[in-house]
PQR file of N, CA, C, O and H, with PARSE charges and radii, in Angstrom:
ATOM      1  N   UNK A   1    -151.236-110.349 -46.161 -0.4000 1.5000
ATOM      2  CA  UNK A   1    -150.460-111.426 -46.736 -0.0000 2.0000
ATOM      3  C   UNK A   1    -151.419-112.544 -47.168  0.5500 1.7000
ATOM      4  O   UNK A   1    -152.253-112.967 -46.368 -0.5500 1.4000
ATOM      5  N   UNK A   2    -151.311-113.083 -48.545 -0.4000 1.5000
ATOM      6  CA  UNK A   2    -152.072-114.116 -48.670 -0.0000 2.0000
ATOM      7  C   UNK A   2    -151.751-115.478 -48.015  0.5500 1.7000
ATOM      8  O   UNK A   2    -150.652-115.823 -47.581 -0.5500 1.4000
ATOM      9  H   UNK A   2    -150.633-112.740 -49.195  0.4000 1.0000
ATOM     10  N   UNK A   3    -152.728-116.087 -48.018 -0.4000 1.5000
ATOM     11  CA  UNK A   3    -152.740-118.064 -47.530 -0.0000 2.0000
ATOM     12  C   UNK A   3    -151.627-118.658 -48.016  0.5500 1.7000
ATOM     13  O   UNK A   3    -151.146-119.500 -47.257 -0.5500 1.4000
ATOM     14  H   UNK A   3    -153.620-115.806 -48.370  0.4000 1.0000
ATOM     15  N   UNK A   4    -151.044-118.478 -49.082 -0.4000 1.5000
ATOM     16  CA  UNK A   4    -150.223-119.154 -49.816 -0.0000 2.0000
ATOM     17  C   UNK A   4    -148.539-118.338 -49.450  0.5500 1.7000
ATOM     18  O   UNK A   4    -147.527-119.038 -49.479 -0.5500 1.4000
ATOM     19  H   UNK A   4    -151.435-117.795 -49.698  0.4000 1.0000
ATOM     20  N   UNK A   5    -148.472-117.149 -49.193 -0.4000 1.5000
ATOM     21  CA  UNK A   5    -147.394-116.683 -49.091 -0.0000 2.0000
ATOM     22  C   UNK A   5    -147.449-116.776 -47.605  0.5500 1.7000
ATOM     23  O   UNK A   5    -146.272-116.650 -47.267 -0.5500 1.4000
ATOM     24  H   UNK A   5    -149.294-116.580 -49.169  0.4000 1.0000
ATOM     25  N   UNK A   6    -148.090-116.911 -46.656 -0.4000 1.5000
ATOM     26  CA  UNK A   6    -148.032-117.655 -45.149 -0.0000 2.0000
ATOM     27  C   UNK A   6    -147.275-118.363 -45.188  0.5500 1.7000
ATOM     28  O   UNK A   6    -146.143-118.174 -44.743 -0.5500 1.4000
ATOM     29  H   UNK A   6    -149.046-117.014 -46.930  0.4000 1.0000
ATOM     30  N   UNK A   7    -147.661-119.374 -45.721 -0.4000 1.5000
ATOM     31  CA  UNK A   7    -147.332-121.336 -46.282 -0.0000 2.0000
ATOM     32  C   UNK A   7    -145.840-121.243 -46.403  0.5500 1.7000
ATOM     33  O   UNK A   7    -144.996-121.674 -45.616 -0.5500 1.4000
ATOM     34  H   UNK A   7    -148.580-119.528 -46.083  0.4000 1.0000
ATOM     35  N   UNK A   8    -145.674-120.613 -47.512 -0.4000 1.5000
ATOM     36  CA  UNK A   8    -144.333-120.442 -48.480 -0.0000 2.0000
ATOM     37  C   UNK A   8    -143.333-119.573 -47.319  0.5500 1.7000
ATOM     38  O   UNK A   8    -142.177-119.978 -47.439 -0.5500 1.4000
ATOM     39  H   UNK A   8    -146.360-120.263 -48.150  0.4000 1.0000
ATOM     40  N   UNK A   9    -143.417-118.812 -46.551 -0.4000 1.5000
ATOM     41  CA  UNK A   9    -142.715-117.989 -45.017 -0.0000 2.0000
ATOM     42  C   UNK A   9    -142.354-119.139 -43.965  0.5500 1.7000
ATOM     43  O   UNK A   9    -141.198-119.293 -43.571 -0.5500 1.4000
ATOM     44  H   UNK A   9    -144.356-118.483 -46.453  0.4000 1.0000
ATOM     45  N   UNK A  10    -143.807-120.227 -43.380 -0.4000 1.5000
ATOM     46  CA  UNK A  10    -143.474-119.987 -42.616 -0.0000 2.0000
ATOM     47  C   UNK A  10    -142.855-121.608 -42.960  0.5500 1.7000
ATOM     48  O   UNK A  10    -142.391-121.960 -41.876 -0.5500 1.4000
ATOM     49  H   UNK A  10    -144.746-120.102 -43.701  0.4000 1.0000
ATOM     50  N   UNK A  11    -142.653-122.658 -43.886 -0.4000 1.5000
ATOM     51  CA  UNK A  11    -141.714-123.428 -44.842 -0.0000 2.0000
ATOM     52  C   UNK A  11    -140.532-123.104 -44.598  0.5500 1.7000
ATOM     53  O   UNK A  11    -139.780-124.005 -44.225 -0.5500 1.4000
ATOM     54  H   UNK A  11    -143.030-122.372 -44.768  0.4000 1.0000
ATOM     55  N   UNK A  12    -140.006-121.740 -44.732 -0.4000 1.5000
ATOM     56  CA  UNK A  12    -138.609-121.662 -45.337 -0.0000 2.0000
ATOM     57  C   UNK A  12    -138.040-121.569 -44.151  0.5500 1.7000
ATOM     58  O   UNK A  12    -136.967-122.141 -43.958 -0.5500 1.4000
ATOM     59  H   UNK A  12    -140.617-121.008 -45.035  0.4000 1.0000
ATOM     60  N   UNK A  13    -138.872-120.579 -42.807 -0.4000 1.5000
ATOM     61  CA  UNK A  13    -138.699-120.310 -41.957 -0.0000 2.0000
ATOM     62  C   UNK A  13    -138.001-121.654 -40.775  0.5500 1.7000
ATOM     63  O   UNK A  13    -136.987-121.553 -40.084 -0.5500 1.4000
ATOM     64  H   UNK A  13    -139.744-120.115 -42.964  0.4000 1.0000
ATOM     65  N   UNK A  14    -139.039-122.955 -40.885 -0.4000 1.5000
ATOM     66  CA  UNK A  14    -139.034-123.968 -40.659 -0.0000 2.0000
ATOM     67  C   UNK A  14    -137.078-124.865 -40.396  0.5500 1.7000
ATOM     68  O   UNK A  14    -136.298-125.361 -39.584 -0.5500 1.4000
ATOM     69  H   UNK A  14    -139.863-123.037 -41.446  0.4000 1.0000
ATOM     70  N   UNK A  15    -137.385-124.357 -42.319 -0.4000 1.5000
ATOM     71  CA  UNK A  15    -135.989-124.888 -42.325 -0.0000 2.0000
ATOM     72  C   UNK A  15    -134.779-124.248 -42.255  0.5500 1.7000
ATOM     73  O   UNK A  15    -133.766-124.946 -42.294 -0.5500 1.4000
ATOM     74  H   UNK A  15    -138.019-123.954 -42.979  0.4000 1.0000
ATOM     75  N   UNK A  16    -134.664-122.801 -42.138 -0.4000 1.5000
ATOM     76  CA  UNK A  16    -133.720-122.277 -42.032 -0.0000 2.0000
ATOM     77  C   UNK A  16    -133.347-121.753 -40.604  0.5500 1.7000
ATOM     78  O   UNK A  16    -132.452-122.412 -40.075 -0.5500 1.4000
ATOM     79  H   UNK A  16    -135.487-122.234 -42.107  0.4000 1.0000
ATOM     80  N   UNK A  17    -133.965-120.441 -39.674 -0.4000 1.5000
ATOM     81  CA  UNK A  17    -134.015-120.474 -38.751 -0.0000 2.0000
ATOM     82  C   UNK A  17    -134.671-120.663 -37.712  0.5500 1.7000
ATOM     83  O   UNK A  17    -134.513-119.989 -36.693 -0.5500 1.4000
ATOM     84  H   UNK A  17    -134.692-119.905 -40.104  0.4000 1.0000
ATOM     85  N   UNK A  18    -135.465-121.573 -37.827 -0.4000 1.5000
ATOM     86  CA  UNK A  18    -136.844-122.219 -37.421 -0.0000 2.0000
ATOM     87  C   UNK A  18    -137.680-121.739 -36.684  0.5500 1.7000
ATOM     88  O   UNK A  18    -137.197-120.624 -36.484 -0.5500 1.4000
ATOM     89  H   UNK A  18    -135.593-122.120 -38.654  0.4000 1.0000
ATOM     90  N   UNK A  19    -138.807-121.790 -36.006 -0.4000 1.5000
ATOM     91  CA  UNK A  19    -139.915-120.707 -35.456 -0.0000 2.0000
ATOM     92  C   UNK A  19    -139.680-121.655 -33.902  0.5500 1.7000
ATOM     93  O   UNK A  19    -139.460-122.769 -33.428 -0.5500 1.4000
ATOM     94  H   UNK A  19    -139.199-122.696 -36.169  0.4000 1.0000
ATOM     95  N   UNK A  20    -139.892-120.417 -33.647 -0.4000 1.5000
ATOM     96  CA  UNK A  20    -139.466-120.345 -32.064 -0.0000 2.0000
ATOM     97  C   UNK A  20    -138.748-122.006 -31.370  0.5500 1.7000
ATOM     98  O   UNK A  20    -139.350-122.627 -30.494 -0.5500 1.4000
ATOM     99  H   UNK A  20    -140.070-119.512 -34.033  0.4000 1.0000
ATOM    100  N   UNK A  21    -137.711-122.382 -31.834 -0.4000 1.5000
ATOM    101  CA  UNK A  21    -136.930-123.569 -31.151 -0.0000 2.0000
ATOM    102  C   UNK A  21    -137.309-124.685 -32.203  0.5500 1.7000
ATOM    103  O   UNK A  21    -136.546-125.641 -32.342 -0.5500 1.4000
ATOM    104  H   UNK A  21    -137.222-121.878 -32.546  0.4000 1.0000
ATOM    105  N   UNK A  22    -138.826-124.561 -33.178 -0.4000 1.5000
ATOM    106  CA  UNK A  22    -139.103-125.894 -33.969 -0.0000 2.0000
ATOM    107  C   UNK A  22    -138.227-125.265 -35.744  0.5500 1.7000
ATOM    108  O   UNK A  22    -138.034-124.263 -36.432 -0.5500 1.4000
ATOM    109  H   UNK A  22    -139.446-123.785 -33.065  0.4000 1.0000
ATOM    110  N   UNK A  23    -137.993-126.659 -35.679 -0.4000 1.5000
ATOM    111  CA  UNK A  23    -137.367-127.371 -37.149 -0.0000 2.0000
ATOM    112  C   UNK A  23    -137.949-128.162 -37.707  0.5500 1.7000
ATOM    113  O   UNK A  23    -138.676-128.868 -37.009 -0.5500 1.4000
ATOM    114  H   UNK A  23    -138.150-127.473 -35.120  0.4000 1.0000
ATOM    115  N   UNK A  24    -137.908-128.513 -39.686 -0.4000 1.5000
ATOM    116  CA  UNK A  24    -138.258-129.135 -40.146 -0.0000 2.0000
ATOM    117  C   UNK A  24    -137.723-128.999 -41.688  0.5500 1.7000
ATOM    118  O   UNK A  24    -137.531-127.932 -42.271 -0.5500 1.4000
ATOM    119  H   UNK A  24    -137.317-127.939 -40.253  0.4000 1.0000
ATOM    120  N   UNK A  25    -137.578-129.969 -42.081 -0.4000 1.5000
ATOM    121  CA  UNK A  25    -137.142-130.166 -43.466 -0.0000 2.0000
ATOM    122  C   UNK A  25    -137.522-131.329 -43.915  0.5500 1.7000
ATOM    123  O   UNK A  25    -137.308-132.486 -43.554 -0.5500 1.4000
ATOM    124  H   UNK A  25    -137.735-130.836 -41.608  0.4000 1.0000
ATOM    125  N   UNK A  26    -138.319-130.688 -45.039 -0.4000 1.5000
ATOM    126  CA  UNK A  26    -139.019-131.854 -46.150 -0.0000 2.0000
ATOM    127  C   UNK A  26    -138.253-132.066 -47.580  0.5500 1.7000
ATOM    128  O   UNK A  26    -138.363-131.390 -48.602 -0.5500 1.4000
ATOM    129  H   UNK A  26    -138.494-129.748 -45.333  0.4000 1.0000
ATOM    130  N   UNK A  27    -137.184-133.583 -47.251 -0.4000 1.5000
ATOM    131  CA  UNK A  27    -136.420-133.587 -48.520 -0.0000 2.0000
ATOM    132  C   UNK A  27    -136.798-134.249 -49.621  0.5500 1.7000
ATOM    133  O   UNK A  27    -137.331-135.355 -49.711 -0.5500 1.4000
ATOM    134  H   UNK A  27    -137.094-134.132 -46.420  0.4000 1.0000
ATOM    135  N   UNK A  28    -136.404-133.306 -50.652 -0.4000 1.5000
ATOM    136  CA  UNK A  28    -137.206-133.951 -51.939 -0.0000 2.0000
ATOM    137  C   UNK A  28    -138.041-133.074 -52.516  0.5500 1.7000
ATOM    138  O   UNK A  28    -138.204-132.988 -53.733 -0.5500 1.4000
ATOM    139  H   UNK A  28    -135.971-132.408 -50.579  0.4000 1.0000
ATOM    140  N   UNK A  29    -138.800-132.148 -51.371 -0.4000 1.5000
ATOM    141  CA  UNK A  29    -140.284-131.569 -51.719 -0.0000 2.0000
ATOM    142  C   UNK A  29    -140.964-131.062 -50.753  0.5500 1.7000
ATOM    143  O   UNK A  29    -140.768-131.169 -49.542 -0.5500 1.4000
ATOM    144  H   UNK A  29    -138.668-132.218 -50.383  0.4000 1.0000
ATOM    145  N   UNK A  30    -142.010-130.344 -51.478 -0.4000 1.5000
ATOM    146  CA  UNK A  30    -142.368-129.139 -50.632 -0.0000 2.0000
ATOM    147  C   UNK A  30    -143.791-130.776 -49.893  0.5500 1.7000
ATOM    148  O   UNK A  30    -144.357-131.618 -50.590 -0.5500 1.4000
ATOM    149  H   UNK A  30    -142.170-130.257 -52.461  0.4000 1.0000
ATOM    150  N   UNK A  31    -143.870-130.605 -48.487 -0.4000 1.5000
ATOM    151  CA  UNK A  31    -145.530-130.948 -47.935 -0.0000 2.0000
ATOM    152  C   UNK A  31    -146.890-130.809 -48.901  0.5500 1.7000
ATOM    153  O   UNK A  31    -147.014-129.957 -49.780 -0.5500 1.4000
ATOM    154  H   UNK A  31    -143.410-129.921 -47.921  0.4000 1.0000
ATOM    155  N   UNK A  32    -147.802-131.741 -48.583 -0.4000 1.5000
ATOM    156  CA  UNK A  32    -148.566-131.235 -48.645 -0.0000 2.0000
ATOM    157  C   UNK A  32    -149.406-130.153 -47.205  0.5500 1.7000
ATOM    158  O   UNK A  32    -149.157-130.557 -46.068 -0.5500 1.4000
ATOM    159  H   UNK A  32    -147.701-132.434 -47.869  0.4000 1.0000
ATOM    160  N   UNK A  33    -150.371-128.814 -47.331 -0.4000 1.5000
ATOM    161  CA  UNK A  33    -150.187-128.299 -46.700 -0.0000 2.0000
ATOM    162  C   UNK A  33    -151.884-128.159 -46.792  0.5500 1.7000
ATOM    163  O   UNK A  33    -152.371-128.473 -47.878 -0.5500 1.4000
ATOM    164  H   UNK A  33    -150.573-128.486 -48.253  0.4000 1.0000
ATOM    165  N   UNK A  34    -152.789-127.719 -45.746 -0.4000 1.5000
ATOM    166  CA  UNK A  34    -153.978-127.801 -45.473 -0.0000 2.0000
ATOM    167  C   UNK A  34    -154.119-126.523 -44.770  0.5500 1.7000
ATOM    168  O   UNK A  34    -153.573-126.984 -43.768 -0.5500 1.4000
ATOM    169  H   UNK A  34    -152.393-127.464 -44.863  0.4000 1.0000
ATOM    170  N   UNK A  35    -154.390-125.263 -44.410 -0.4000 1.5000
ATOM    171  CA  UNK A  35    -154.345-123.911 -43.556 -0.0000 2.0000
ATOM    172  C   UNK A  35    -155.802-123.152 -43.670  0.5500 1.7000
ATOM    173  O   UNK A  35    -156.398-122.997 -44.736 -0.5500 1.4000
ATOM    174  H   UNK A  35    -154.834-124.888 -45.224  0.4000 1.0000
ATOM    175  N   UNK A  36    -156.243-122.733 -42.460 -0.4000 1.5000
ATOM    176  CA  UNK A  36    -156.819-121.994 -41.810 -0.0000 2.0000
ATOM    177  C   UNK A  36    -156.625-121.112 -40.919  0.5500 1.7000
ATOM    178  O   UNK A  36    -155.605-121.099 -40.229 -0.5500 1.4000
ATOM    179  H   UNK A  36    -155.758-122.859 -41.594  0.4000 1.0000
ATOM    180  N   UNK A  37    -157.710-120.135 -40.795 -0.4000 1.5000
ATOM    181  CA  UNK A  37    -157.586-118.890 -40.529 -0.0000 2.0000
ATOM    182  C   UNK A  37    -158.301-119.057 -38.859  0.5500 1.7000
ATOM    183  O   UNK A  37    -159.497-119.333 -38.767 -0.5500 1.4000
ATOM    184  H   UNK A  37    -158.539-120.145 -41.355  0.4000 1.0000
ATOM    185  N   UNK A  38    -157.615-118.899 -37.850 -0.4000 1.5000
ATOM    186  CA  UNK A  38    -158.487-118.953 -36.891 -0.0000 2.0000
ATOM    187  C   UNK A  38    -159.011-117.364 -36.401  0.5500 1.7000
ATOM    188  O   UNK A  38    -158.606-116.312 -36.895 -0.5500 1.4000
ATOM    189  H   UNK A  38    -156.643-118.675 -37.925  0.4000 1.0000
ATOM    190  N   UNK A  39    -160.209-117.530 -35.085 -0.4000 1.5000
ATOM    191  CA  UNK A  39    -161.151-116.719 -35.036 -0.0000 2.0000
ATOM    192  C   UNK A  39    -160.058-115.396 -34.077  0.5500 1.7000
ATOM    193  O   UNK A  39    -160.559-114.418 -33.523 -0.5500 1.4000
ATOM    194  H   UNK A  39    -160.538-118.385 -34.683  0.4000 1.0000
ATOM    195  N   UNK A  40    -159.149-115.581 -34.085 -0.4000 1.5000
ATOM    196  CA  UNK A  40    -158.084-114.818 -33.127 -0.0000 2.0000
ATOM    197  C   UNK A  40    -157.298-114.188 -33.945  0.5500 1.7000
ATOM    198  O   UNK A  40    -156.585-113.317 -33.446 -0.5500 1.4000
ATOM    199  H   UNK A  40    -158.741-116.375 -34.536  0.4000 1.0000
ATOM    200  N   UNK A  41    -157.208-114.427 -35.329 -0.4000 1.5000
ATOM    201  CA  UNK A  41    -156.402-113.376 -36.496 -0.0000 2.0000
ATOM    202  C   UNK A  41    -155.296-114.705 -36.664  0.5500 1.7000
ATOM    203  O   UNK A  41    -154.587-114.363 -37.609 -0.5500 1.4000
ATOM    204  H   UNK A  41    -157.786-115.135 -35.734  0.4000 1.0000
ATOM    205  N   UNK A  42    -154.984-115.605 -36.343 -0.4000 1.5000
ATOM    206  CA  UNK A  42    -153.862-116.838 -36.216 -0.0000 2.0000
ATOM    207  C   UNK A  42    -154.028-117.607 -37.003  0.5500 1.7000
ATOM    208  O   UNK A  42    -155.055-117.331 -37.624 -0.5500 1.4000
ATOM    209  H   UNK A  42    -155.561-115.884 -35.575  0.4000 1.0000
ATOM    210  N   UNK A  43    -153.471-118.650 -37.422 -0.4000 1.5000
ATOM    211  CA  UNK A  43    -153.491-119.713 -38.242 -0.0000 2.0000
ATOM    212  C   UNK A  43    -153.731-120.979 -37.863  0.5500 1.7000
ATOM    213  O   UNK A  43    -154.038-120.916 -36.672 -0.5500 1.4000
ATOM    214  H   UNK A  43    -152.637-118.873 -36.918  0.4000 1.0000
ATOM    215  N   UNK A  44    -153.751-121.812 -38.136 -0.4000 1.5000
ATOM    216  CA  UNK A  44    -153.548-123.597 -38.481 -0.0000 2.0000
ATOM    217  C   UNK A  44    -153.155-123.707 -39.203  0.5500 1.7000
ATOM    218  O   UNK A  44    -153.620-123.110 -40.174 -0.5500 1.4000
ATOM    219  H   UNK A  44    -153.501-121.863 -39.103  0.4000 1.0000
ATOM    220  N   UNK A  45    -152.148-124.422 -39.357 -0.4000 1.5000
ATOM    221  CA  UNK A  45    -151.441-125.214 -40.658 -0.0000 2.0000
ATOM    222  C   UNK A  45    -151.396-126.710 -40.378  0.5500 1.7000
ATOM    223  O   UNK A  45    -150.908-126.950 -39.273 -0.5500 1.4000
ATOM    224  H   UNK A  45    -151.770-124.906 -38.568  0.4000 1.0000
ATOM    225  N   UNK A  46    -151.775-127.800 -41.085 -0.4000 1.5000
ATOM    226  CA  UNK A  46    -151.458-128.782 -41.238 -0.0000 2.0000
ATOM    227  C   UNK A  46    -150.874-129.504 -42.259  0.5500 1.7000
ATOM    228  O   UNK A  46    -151.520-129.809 -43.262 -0.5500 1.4000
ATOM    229  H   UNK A  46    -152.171-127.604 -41.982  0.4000 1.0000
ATOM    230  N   UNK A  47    -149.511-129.863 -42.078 -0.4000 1.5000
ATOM    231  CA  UNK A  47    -148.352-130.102 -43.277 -0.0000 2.0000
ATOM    232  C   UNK A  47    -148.330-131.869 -42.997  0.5500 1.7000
ATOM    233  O   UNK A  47    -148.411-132.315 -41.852 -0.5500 1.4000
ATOM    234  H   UNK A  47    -148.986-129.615 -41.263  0.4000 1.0000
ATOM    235  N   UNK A  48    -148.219-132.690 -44.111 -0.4000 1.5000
ATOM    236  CA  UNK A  48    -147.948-133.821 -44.374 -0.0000 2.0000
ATOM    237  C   UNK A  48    -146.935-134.365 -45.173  0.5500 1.7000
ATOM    238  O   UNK A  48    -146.396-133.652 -46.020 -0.5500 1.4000
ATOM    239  H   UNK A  48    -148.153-132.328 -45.041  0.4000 1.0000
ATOM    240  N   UNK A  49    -146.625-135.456 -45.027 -0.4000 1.5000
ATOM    241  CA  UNK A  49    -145.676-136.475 -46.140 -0.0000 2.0000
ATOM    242  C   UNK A  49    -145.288-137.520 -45.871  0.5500 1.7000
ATOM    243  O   UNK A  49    -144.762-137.556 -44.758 -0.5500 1.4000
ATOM    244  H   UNK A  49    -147.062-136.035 -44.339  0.4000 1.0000
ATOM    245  N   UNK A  50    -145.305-138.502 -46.440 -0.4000 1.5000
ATOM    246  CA  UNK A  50    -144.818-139.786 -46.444 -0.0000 2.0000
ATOM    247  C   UNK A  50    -144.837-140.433 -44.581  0.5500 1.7000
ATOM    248  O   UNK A  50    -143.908-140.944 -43.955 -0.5500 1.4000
ATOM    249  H   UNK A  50    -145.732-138.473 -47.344  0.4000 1.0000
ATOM    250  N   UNK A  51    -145.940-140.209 -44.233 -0.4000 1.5000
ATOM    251  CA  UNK A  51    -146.358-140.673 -42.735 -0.0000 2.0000
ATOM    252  C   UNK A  51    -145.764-139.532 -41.757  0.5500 1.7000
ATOM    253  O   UNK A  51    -145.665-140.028 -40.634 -0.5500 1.4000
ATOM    254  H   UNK A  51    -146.694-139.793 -44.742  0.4000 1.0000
ATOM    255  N   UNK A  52    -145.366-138.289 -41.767 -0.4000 1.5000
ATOM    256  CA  UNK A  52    -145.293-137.369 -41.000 -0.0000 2.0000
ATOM    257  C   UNK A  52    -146.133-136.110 -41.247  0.5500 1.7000
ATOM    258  O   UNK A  52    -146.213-135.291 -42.163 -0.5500 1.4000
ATOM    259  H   UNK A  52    -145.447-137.887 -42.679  0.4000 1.0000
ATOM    260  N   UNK A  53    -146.567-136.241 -40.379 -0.4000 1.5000
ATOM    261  CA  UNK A  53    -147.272-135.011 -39.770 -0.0000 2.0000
ATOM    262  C   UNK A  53    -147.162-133.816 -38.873  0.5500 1.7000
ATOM    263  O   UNK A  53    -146.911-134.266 -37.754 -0.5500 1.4000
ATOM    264  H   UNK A  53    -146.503-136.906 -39.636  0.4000 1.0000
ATOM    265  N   UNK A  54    -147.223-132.633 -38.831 -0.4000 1.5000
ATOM    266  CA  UNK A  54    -147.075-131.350 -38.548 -0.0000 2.0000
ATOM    267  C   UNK A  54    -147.882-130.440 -38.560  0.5500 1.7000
ATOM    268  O   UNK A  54    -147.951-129.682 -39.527 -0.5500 1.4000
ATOM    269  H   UNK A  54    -147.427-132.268 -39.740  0.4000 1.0000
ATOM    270  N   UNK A  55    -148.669-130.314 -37.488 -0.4000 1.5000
ATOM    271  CA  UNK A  55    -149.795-129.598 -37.363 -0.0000 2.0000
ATOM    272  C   UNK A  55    -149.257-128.154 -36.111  0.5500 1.7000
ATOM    273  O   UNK A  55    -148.709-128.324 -35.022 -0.5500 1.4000
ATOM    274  H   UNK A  55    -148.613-130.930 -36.702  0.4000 1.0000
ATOM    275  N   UNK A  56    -149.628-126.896 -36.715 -0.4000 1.5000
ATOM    276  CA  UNK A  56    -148.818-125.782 -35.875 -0.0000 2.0000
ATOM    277  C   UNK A  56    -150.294-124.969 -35.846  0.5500 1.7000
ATOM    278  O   UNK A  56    -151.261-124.970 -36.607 -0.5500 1.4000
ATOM    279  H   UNK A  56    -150.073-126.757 -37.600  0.4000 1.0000
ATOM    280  N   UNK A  57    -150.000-124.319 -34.662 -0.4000 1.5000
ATOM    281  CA  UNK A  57    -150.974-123.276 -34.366 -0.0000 2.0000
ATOM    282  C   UNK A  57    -149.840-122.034 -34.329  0.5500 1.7000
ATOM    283  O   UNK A  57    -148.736-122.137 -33.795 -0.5500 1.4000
ATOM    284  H   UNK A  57    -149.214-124.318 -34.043  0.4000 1.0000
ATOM    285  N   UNK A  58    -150.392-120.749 -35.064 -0.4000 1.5000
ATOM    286  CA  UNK A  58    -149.701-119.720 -35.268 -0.0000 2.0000
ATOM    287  C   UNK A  58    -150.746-118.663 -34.658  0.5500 1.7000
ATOM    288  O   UNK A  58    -151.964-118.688 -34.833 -0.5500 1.4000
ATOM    289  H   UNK A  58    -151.289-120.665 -35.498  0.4000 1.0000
ATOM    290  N   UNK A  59    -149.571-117.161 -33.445 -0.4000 1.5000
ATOM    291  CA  UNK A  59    -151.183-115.948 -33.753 -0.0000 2.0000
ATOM    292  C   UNK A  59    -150.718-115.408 -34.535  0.5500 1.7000
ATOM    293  O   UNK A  59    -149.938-115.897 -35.352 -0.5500 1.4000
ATOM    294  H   UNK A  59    -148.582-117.141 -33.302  0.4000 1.0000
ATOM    295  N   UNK A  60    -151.210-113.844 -34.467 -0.4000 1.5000
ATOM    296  CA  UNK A  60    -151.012-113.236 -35.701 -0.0000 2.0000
ATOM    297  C   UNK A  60    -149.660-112.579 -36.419  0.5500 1.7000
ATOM    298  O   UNK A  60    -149.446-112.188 -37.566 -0.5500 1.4000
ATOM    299  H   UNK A  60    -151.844-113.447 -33.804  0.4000 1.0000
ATOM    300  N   UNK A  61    -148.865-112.639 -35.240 -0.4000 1.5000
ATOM    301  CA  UNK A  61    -147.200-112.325 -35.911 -0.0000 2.0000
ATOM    302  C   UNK A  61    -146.630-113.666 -36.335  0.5500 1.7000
ATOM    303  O   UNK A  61    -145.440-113.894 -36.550 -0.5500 1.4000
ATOM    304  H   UNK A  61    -149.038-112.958 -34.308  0.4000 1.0000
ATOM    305  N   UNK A  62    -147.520-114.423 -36.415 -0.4000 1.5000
ATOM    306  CA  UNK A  62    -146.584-116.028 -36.816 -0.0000 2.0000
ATOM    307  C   UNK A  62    -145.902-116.598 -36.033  0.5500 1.7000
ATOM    308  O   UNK A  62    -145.202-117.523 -36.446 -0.5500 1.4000
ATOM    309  H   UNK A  62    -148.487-114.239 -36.240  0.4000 1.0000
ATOM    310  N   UNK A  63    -145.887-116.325 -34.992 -0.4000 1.5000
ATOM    311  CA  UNK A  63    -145.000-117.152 -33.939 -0.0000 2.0000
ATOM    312  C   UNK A  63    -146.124-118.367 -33.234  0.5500 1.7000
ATOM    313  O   UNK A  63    -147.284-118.206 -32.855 -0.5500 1.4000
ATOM    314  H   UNK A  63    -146.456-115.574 -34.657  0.4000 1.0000
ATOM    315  N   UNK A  64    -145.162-119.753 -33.239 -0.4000 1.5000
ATOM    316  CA  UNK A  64    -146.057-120.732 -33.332 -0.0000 2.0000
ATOM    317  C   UNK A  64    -146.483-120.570 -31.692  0.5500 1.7000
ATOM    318  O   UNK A  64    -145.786-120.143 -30.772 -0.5500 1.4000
ATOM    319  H   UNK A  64    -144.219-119.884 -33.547  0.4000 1.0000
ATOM    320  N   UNK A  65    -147.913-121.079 -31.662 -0.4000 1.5000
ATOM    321  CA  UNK A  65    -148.108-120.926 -30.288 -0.0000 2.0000
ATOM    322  C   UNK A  65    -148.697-122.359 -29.667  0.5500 1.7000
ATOM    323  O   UNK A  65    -149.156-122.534 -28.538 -0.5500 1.4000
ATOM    324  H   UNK A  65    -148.480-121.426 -32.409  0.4000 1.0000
ATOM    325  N   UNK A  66    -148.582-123.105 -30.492 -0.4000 1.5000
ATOM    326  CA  UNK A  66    -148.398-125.154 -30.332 -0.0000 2.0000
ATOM    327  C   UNK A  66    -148.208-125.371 -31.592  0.5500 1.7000
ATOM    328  O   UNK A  66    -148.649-124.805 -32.591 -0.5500 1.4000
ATOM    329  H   UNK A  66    -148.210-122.963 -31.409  0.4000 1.0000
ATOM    330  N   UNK A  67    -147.269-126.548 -31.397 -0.4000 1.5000
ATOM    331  CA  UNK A  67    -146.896-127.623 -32.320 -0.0000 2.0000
ATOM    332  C   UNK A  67    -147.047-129.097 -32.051  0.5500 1.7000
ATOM    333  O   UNK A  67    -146.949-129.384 -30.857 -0.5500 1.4000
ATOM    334  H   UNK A  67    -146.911-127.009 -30.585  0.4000 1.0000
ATOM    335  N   UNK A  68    -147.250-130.049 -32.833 -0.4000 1.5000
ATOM    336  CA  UNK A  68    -147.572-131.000 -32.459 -0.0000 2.0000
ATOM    337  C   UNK A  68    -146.972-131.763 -33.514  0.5500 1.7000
ATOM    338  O   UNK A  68    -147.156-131.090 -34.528 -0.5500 1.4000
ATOM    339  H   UNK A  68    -147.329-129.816 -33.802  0.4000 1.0000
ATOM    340  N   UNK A  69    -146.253-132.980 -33.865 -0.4000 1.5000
ATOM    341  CA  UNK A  69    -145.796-134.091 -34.624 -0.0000 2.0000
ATOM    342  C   UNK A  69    -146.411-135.090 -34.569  0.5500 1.7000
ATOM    343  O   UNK A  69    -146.501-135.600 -33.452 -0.5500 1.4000
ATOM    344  H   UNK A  69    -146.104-133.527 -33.041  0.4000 1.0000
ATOM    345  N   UNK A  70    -147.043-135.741 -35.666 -0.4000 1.5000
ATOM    346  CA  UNK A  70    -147.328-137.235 -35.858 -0.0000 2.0000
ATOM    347  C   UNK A  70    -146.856-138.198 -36.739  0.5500 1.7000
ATOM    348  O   UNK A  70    -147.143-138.090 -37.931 -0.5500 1.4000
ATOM    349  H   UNK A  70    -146.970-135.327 -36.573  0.4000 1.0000
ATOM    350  N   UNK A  71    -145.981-139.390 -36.229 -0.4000 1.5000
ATOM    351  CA  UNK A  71    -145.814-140.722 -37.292 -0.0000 2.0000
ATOM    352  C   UNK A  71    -147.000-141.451 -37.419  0.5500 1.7000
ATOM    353  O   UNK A  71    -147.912-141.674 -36.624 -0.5500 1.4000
ATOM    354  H   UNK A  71    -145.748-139.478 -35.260  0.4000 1.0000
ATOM    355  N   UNK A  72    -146.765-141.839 -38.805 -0.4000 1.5000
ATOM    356  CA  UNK A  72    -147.695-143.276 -38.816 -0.0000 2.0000
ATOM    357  C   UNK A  72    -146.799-144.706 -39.136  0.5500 1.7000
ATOM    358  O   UNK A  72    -147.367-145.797 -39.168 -0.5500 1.4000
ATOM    359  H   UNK A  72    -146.023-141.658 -39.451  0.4000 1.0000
TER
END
């Protein structure tokens, strides 16, 4: 699966039936989105907008394995 179709999964996922207990919906528009590949086959994603922040650690089936929220 590419970087970008990750992104675009685990987005929709977010807002529809959300990954494991977390939710999120960005109205108006898609995040901006920042992702890496960690050394375990897993991800990082770091999603932004308008002073919120959403930084998820994913392994390799996509199930988040920390999440973390930040306001500014």
């Amino acid at each position: 699966m590419k970087p970008k179709d990750v992104v675009v999964e685990i987005l929709k996922k977010l807002q529809d039936e959300g990954l494991d207990g977390l939710y999120a919906w960005f109205i108006g528009g898609w995040p901006h989105v920042v992702m890496r590949e960690r050394h375990d086959g897993g991800y990082e994603i770091l999603m932004w907008r308008e002073g919120v922040k959403l930084r998820l650690k994913l392994d390799k089936e996509l199930k988040v394995v920390d999440a973390t929220v930040y306001y500014e």
